[in-house]
N, C-alpha and C positions, 0 to 999 in steps of 0.2 A: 160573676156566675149567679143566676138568678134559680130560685128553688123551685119546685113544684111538689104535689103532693107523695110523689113516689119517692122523690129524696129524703123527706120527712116522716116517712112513713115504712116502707115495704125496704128501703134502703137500711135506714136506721137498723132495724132489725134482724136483716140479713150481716150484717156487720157487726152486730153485736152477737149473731149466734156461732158467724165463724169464730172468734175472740172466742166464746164461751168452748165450744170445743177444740181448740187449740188449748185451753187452760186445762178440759179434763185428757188430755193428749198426756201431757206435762201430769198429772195426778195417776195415773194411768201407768205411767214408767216409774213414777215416785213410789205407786205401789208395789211393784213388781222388785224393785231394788231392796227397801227395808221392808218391806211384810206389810201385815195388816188386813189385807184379804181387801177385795175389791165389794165385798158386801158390805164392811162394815165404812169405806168409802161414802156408796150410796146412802146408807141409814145414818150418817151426818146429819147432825144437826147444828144450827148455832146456838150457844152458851144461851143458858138458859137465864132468867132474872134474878135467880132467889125465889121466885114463886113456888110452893109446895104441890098446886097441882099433878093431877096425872098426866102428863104431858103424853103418851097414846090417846088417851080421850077427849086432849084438847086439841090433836093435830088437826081437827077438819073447821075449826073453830078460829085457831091462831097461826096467821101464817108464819109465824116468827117460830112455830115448833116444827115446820115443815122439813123434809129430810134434803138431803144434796137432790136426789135425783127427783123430787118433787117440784123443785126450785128450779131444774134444768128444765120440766116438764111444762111446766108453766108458765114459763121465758118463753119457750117453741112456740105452746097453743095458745097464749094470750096475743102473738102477733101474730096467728095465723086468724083467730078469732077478731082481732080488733081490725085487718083488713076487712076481712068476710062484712062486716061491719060498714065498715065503708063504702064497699060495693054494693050495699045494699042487700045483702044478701044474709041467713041466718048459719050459723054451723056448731054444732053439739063438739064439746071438745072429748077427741080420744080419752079412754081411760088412762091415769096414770099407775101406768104397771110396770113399768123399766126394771127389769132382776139384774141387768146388765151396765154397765159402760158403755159396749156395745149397741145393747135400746136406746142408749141413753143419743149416742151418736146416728142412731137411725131415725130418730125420733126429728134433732135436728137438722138432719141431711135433707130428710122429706119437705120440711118447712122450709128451707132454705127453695128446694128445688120450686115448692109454690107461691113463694115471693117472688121468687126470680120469672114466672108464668104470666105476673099481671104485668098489663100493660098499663102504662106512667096513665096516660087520657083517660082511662077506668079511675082512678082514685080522685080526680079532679072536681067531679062530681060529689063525690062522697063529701068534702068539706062544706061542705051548706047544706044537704041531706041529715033531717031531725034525725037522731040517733036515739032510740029508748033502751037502758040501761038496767036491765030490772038484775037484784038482787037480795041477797036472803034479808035485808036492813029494808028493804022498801024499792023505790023507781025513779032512776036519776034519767031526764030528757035535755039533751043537747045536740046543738050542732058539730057536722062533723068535726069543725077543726077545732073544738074546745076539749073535745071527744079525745083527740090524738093530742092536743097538747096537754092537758091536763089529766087524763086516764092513761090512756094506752103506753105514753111513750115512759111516764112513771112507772106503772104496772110492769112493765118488762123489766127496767132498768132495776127495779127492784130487788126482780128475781135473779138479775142477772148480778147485782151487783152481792147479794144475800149469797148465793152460788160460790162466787170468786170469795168471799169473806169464811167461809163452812171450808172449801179448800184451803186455805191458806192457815186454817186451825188446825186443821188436819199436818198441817208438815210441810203442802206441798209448796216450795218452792217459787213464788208465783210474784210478780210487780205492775206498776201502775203500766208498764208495757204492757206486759201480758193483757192488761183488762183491754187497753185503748186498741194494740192489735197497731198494725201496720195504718195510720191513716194519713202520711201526708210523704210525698219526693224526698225523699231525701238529697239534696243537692252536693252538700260538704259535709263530711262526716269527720273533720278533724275536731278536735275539742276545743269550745271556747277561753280565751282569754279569761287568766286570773284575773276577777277584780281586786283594784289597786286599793 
């Protein structure tokens, strides 16, 4: 099987945002069963370092004090934004407002539905297409596929993986399945042989 850009890319994504909501699915019934209240769910954060900081004053500053549904928020529009990228094109990411589980799954359904929109030949181009990178630290200029391999597909997995780590301190229930998600046939599902 040979790869193209939309495996790499707008695939990746889509597959890790299903996995992501399938886990707050599972967080979602976790809350519902022992309490907790679905607000205090989204205002999750991960353990902080010891640092005495304000940690509301550093949220826009440090992404490691960012809340669950920031994390979810950001997983979405960083791959909706690092396609848009790709295609050469510019797009302003939604605000992150999500009060909900609910936003939070609409938020990813939307993105899902415009990954699943481009066509694989559109992203093709984007991997050798200059990419400029401007952010608050200064202006990073790459080609596309250094772009995606080195930015985008970390940036997400980040958030995604930051996400699954804020649930899983939370209570919820959750394993390396959950993160990985259904990815390969399962052929025999009996269980392997004790090693001797």
């Amino acid at each position: 099987m040979s790869l193209n850009a939309y495996d790499l890319s707008a695939e990746v994504f889509v597959r890790g945002l299903t996995n992501l909501r399938a886990q707050l699915v599972k967080a979602e019934a976790a809350t519902t069963v022992r309490g907790g209240g679905e607000a205090a769910l989204l205002a999750a954060r991960p353990a902080q370092d010891g640092h005495d900081e304000d940690v509301a004053n550093s949220v826009t500053y440090d992404l490691h004090a960012y809340t669950l549904a920031a994390h979810v928020h950001w997983a979405a529009e960083g791959s909706r934004a690092a396609i848009a990228r790709l295609l050469g094109s510019r797009s302003e990411p939604a605000a992150s407002n999500a009060r909900s589980l609910s936003d939070l799954y609409d938020r990813i359904d939307t993105t899902i539905l415009y990954l699943q929109t481009i066509a694989p030949n559109d992203l093709e181009a984007g991997l050798g297409r200059t990419i400029v990178f401007e952010h608050r630290r200064g202006c990073v200029s790459s080609d596309g596929s250094q772009f995606l391999l080195a930015y985008a597909i970390p940036h997400f997995f980040y958030h995604v993986t930051t996400a699954y780590g804020i649930l899983r301190s939370q209570g919820v229930q959750l394993t390396m399945g959950d993160f990985l998600g259904n990815w390969g046939s399962v052929q025999d599902t009996r269980p392997l042989p004790a090693a001797p």
